[in-house]
C-alpha positions as CSV (number, residue, x, y, z in Angstrom):
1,X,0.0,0.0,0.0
2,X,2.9,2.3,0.9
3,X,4.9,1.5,-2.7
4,X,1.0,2.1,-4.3
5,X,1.0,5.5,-2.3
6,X,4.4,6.3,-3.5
7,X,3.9,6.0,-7.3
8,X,0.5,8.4,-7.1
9,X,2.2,10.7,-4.9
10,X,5.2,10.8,-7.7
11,X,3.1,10.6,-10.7
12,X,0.8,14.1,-9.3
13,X,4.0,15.8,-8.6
14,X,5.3,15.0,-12.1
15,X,2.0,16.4,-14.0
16,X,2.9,19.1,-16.3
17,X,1.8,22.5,-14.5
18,X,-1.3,24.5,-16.8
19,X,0.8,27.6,-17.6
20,X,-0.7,31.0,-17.5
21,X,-0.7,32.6,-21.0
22,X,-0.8,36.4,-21.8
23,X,-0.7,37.1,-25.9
24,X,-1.8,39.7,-28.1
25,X,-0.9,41.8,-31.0
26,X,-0.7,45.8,-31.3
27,X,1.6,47.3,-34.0
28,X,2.1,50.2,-32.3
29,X,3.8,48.6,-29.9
30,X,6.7,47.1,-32.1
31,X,9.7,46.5,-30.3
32,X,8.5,47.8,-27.1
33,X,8.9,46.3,-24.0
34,X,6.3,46.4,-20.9
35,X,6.9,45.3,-17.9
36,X,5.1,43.8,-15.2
37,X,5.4,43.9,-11.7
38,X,3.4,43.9,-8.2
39,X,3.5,45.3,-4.9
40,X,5.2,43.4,-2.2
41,X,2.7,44.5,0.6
42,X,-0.4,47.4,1.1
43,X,2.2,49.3,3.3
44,X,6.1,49.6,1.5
45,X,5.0,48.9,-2.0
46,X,8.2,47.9,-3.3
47,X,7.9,47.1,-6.8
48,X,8.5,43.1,-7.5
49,X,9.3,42.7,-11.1
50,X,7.4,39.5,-12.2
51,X,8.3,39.0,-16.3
52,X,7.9,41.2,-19.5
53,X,6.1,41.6,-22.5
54,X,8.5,41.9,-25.7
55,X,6.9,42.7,-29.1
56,X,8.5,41.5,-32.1
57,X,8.3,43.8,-35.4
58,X,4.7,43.2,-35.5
59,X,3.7,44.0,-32.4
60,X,3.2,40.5,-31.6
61,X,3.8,39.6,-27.9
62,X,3.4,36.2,-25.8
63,X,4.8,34.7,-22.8
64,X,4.0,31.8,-19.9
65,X,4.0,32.2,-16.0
66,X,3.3,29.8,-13.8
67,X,1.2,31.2,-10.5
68,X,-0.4,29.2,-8.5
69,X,-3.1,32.1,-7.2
70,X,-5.2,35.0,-8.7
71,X,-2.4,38.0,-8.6
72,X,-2.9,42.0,-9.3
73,X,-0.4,43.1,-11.6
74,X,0.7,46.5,-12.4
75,X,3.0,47.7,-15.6
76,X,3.9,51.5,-16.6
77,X,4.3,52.5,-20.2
78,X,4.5,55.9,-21.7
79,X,1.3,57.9,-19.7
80,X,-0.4,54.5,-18.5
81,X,-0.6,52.3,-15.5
82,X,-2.3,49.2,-16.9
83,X,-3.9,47.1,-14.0
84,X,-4.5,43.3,-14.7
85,X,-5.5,40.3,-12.3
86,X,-4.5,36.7,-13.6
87,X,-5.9,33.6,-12.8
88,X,-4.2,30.6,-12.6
89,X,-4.3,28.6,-15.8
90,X,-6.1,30.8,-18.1
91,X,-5.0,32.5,-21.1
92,X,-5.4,36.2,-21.6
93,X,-5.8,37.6,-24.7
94,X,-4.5,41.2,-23.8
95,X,-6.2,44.7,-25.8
96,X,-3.2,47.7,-25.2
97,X,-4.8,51.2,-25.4
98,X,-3.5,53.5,-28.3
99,X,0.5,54.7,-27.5
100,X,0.9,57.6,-26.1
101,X,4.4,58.5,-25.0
102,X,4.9,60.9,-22.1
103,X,5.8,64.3,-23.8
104,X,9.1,66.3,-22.9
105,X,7.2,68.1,-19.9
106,X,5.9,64.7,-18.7
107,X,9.2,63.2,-18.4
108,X,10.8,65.5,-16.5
109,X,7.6,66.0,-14.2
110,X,8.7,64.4,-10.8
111,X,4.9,64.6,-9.7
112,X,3.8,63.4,-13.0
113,X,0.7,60.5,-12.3
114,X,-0.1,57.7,-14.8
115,X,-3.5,57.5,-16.1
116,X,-4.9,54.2,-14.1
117,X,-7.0,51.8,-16.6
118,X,-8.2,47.9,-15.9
119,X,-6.2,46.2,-19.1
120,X,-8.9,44.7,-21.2
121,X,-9.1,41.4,-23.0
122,X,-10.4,40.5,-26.5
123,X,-13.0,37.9,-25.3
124,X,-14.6,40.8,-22.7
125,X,-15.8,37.8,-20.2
126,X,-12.4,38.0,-18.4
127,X,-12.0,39.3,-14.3
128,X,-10.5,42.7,-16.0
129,X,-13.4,43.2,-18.2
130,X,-16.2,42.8,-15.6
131,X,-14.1,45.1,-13.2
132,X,-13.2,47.4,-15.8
133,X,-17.1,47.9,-17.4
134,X,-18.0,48.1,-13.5
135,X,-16.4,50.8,-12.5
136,X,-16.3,52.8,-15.5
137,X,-20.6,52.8,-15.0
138,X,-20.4,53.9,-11.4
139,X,-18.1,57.0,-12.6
140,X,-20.5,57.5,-15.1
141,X,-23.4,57.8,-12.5
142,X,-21.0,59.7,-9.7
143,X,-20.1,62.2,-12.2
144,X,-24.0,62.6,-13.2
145,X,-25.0,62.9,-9.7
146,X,-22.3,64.9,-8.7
147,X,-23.9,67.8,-7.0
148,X,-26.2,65.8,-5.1
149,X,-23.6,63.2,-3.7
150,X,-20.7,65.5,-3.4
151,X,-22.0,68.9,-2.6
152,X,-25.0,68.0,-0.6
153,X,-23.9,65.1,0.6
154,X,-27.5,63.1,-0.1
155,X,-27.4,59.7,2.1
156,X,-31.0,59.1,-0.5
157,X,-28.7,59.9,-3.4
158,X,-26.4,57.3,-2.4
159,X,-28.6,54.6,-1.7
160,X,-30.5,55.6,-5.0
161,X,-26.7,55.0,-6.5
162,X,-26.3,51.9,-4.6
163,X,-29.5,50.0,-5.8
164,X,-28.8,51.6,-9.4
165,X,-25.2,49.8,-9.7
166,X,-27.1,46.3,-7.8
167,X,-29.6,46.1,-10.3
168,X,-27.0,46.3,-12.9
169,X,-24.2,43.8,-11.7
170,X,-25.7,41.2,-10.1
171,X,-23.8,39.4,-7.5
172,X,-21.3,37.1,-9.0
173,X,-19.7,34.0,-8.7
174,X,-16.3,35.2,-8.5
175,X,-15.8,36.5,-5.1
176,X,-13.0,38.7,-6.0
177,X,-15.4,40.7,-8.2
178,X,-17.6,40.9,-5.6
179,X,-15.2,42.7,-2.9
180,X,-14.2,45.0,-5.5
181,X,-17.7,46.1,-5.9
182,X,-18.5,46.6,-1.9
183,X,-15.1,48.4,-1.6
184,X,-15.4,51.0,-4.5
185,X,-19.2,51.7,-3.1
186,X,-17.8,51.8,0.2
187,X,-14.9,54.8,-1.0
188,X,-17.9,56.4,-2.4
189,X,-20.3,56.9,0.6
190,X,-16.8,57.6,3.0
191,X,-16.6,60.7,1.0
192,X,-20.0,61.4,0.4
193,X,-21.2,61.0,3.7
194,X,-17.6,62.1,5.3
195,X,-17.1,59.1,7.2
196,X,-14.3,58.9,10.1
197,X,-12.5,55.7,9.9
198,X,-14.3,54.0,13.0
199,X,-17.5,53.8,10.2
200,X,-15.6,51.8,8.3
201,X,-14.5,49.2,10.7
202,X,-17.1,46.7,10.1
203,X,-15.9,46.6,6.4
204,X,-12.1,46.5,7.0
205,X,-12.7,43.6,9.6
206,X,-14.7,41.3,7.3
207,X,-12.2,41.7,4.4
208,X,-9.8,39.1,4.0
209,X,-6.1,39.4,4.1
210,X,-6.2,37.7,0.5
211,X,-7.9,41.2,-1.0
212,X,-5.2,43.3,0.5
213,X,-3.2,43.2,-2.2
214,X,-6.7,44.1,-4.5
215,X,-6.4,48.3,-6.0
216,X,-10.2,48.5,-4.7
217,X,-8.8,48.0,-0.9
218,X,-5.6,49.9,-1.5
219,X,-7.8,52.7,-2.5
220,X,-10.4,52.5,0.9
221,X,-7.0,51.7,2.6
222,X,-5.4,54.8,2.1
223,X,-8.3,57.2,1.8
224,X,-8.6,56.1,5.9
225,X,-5.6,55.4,7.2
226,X,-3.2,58.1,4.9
227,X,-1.3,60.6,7.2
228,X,-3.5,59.6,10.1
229,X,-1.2,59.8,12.7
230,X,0.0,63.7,11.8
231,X,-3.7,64.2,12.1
232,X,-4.3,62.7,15.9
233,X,-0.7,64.5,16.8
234,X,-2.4,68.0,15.5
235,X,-5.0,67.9,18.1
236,X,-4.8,70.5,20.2
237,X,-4.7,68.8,23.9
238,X,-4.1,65.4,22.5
239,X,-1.4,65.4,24.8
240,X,-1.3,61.9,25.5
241,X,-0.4,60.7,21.6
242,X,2.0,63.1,21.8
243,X,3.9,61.4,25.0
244,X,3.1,57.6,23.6
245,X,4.6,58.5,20.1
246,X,7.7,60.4,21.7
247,X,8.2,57.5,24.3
248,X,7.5,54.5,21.5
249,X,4.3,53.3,23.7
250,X,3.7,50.8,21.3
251,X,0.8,49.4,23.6
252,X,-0.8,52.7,23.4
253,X,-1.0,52.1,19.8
254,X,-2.5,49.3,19.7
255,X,-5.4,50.9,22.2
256,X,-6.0,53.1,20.2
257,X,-6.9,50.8,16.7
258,X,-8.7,49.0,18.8
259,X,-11.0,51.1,20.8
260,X,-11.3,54.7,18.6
261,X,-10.6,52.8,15.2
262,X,-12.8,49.8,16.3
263,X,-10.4,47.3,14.4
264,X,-9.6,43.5,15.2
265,X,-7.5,41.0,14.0
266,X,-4.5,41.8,11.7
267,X,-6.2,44.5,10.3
268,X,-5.4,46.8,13.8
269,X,-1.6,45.7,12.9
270,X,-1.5,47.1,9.4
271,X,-3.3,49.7,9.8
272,X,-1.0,51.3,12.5
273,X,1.7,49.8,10.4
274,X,0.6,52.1,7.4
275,X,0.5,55.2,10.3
276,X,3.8,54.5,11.3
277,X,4.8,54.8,7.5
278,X,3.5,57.3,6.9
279,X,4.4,59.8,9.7
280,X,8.1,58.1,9.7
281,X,8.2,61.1,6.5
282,X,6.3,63.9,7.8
283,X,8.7,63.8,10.6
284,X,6.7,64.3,13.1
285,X,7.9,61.8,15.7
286,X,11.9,60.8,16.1
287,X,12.9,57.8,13.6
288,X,14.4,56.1,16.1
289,X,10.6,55.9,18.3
290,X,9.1,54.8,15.2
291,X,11.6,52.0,14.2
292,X,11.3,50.6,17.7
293,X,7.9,50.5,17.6
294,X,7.7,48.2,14.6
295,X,10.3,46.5,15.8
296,X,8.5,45.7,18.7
297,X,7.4,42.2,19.7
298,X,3.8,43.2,18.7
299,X,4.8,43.0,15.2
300,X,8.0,40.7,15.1
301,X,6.5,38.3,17.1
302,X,2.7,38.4,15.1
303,X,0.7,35.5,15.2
304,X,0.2,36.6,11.3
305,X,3.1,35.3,8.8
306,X,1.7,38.6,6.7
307,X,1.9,41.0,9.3
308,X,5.5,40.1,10.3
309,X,6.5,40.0,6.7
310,X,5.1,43.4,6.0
311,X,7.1,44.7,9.3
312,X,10.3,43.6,8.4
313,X,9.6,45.1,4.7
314,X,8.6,48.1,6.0
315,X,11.7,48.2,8.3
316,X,14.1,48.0,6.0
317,X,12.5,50.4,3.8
318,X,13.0,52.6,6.3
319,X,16.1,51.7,7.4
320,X,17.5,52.0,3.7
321,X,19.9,54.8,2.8
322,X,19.7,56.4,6.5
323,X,23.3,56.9,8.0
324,X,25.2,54.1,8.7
325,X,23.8,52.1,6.6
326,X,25.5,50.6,3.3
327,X,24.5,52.0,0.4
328,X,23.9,49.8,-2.7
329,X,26.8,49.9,-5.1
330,X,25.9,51.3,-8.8
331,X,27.6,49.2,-11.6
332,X,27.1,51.0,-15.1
333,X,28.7,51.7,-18.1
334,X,30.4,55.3,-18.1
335,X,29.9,57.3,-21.3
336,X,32.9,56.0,-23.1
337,X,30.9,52.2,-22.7
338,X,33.7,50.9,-20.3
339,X,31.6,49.2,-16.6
340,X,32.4,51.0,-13.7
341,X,31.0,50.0,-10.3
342,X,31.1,52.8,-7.5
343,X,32.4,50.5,-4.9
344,X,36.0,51.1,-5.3
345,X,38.3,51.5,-2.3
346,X,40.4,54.3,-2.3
347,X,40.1,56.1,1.2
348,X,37.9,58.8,-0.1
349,X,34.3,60.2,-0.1
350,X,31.9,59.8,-2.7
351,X,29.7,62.0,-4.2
352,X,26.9,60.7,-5.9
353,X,24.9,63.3,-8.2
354,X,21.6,61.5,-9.9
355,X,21.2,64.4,-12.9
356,X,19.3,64.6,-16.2
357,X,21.8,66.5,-18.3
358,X,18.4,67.4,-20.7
359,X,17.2,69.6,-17.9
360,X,18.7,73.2,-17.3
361,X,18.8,73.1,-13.6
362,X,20.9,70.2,-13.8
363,X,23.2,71.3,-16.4
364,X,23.9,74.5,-13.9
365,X,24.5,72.3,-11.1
366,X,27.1,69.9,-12.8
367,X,29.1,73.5,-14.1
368,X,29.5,73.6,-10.8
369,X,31.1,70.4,-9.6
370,X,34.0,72.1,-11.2
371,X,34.7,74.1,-7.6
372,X,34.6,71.2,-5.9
373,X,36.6,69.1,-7.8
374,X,39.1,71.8,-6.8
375,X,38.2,72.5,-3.4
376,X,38.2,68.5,-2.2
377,X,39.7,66.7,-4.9
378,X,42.2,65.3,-1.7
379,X,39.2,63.7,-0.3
380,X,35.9,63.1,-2.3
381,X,35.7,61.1,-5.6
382,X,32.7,63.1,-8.0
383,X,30.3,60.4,-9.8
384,X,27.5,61.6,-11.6
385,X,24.8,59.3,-12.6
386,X,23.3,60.7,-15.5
387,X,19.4,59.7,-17.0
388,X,19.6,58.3,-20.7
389,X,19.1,60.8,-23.2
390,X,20.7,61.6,-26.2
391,X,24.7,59.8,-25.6
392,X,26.5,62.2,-28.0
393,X,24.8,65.7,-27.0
394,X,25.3,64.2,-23.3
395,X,29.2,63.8,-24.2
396,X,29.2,67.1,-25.8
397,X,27.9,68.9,-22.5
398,X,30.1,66.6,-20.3
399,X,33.8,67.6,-22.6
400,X,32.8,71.2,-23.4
401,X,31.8,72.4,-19.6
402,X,34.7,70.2,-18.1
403,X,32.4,68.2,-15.8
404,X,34.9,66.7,-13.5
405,X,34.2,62.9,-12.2
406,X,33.0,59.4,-13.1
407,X,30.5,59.4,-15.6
408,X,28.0,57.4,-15.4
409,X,24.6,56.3,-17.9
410,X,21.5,55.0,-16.3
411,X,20.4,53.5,-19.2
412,X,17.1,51.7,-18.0
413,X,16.5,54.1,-14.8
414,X,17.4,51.0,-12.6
415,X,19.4,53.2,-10.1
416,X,17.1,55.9,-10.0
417,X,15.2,53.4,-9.0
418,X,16.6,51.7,-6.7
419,X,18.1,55.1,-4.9
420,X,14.2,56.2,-5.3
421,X,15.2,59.5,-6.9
422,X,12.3,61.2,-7.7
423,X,13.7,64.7,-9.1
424,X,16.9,65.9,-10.1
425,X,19.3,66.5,-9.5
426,X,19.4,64.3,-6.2
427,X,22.8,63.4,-4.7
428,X,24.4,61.6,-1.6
429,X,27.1,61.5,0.1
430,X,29.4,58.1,1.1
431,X,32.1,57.0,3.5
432,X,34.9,55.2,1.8
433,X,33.2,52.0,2.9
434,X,30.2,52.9,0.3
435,X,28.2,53.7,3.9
436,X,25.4,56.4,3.6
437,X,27.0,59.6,5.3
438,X,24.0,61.9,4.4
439,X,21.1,60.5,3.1
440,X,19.5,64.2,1.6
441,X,23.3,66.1,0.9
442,X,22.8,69.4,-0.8
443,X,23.3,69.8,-4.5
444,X,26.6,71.5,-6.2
445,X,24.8,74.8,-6.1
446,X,22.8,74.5,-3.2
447,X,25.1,74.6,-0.1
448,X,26.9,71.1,-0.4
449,X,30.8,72.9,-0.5
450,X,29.7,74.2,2.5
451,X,28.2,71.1,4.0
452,X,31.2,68.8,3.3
453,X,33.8,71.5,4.0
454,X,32.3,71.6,7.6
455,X,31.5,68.0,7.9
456,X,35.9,66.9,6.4
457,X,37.0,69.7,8.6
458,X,35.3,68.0,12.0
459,X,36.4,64.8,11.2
460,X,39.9,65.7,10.7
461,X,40.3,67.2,13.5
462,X,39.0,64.2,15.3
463,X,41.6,62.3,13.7
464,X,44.2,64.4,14.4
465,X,42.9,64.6,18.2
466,X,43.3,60.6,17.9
467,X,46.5,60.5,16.7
């Protein structure tokens, strides 16, 4: 019976795996390449790059992944964000909207926001298609009830819009469907009815951690939870918050998810893990209070595998590029095509300057690396990471105005984004052990000779007070 176990039990694990299939065909898109990724939690958001699209010469594009449940998908092209759930073992026959490229402005807009759209699929019967037609009614009847909902804030006008959008999708047999439709209605009738986030709590509580990851629930997530913490810390007399965030009361935390927010369950955890987040950058409360609060046994010690995943993902986003910390070491071609990698030893500081040498503010700043090439060429090592643009009107600006330093091409942006530049020029500052020595130092123009010079001269003369 054993040896008859044995040989099923091998045979099932030796079945070929039903691939997931995502084809199509756009000429438009020739040669282009899109890819995919998703989010690594509701809270950090890291980007996890899953597999790409590549159209051949006709726009024809195909590939295979093998997932074994229904994942949201994101990929950025030109002015888009495309949003597509697959399903395990079904092919999708994928419709790309006309191409738009981002213009010149566009490119160089650090604020600049995709246009969001639910990828379609030539059949129309697919997850996308239902989700997509849904949502693109209930903006049509938002934006015709407008006044009522918004202005006047009509509970009748709601529930009017409520048994309008019921009567039209039905409840269906895919549940994912479903939670997106009772979270869009629910984002709806928060700001028409200006709920406070302890209205919500029934809904947050019934949803599953499985639809975290679902844009419908990032959405209602973040139109709660967003900045709430700067919010309780404004109150005037709130003095209380004030203590427990300055003290890291992590206890007092939890307290207060559960009895103002009314949450349970892991849903307390990452909501106050989203707080934490998000005040760590309006610098409200000292870094240090806030990493030991995540860090706290609350979190690290969850009964939830999730909630200590998304802990430890949001402490080392945190954590990354503060002081102290090593930075991650750039490996590119310079402009003459030879690899470089910024992680050579040599005893001396490093300078990194992210710059787009198509943009006028950053051309003025590199002119003026020239100084400081002069002023600390004894202890600091000048490498400017430059965006892809044109290579020989980039060489031409480099040669002509002298640009001292290592010059480096980002050719696919993979730097910028993992140093999470988001305008330039941006720059840093390294110890010769490629450590982060100031995570925010000051352009060429905008202070930084003055913020090394003082920063070399204190530390030689605590070296010189050692020896």
């Amino acid at each position: 019976m054993q040896l008859l176990f044995g040989l099923i039990l091998t045979v099932i694990l030796n079945l070929p795996v039903s691939a997931t299939i995502i084809r199509g065909q756009n000429k438009e898109y020739s040669g282009k390449e899109l890819r995919f990724y998703k989010y690594s939690d509701p809270v950090t958001r890291e980007k996890i790059n899953l597999f790409s699209l590549k159209a051949d010469h006709e726009g024809r594009f195909k590939t295979e992944i093998n997932i074994s449940t229904t994942t949201c998908l994101y990929c950025d092209f030109g002015i888009y964000r495309g949003i597509l759930i697959l399903e395990p073992e079904k092919t999708t026959d994928l419709l790309l909207p006309p191409l738009r490229e981002k213009s010149f402005t566009e490119s160089k807009n650090p604020y600049f926001e995709p246009v969001e759209f639910w990828f379609l699929t030539s059949n129309r019967d697919q997850l996308n298609d239902q989700i997509s037609e849904y949502d693109t009614e209930l903006n049509k009847m938002t934006d015709k009830n407008f006044t009522n909902l918004y202005l006047n804030q009509s509970k009748d006008a709601f529930d009017s819009l409520k048994i309008n959008m019921d009567k039209i999708f039905h409840s269906e047999s895919s549940e994912i469907f479903n939670v997106h439709k009772q979270l869009k209605l629910k984002a709806v009738e928060m700001d028409v009815l200006r709920q406070s986030p302890w209205e919500l709590s029934e809904t947050f509580n019934s949803v599953n951690q499985i639809y975290w990851d679902q844009p419908s629930f990032l959405e209602l997530f973040d139109k709660t939870f967003a900045n709430k913490l700067s919010l309780e810390l404004g109150v005037v007399n709130n003095e209380d918050i004030k203590l427990a965030a300055f003290n890291a009361n992590t206890g007092f935390f939890i307290n207060l998810a559960e009895n103002k927010y009314k949450l349970k369950g892991p849903i307390k955890y990452l909501a106050l893990l989203k707080m934490f987040h998000d005040v760590f950058y309006s610098g409200e409360i000292p870094e240090k209070a806030i990493i030991k609060m995540i860090s706290s046994g609350y979190f690290s010690d969850n009964k939830e595998n999730r909630i200590r995943t998304i802990s430890a993902n949001l402490l080392k986003k945190l954590k990354f590029l503060n002081p102290g910390y090593a930075a991650p070491v750039i490996c590119l071609k310079n402009t003459d095509g030879e690899r470089v990698c910024t992680d050579t030893e040599n005893g001396k500081y490093k300078y990194l300057v992210f710059a787009d040498t198509e943009m006028v503010i950053c051309r003025e700043q590199l002119k003026y690396l020239q100084k400081i090439e002069e002023t600390f060429s004894k202890h600091l090592d000048i490498i400017v990471i430059i965006k892809k643009s044109d290579l020989i009107e980039m060489k031409i600006f480099l040669d002509r105005q002298q640009i001292p330093g290592i010059h480096l091409v980002d050719e696919n942006g993979i730097f910028s984004e993992t140093y999470r530049i988001k305008s330039f020029p941006q720059c840093f500052l390294l110890n010769e052990k490629h450590h982060i020595v100031f995570k925010q130092a000051k352009a060429p123009l905008d202070g930084f000779e003055q913020q090394f010079g003082n920063f070399l001269q204190k530390k030689l003369f605590e070296a010189k007070k050692i020896n």
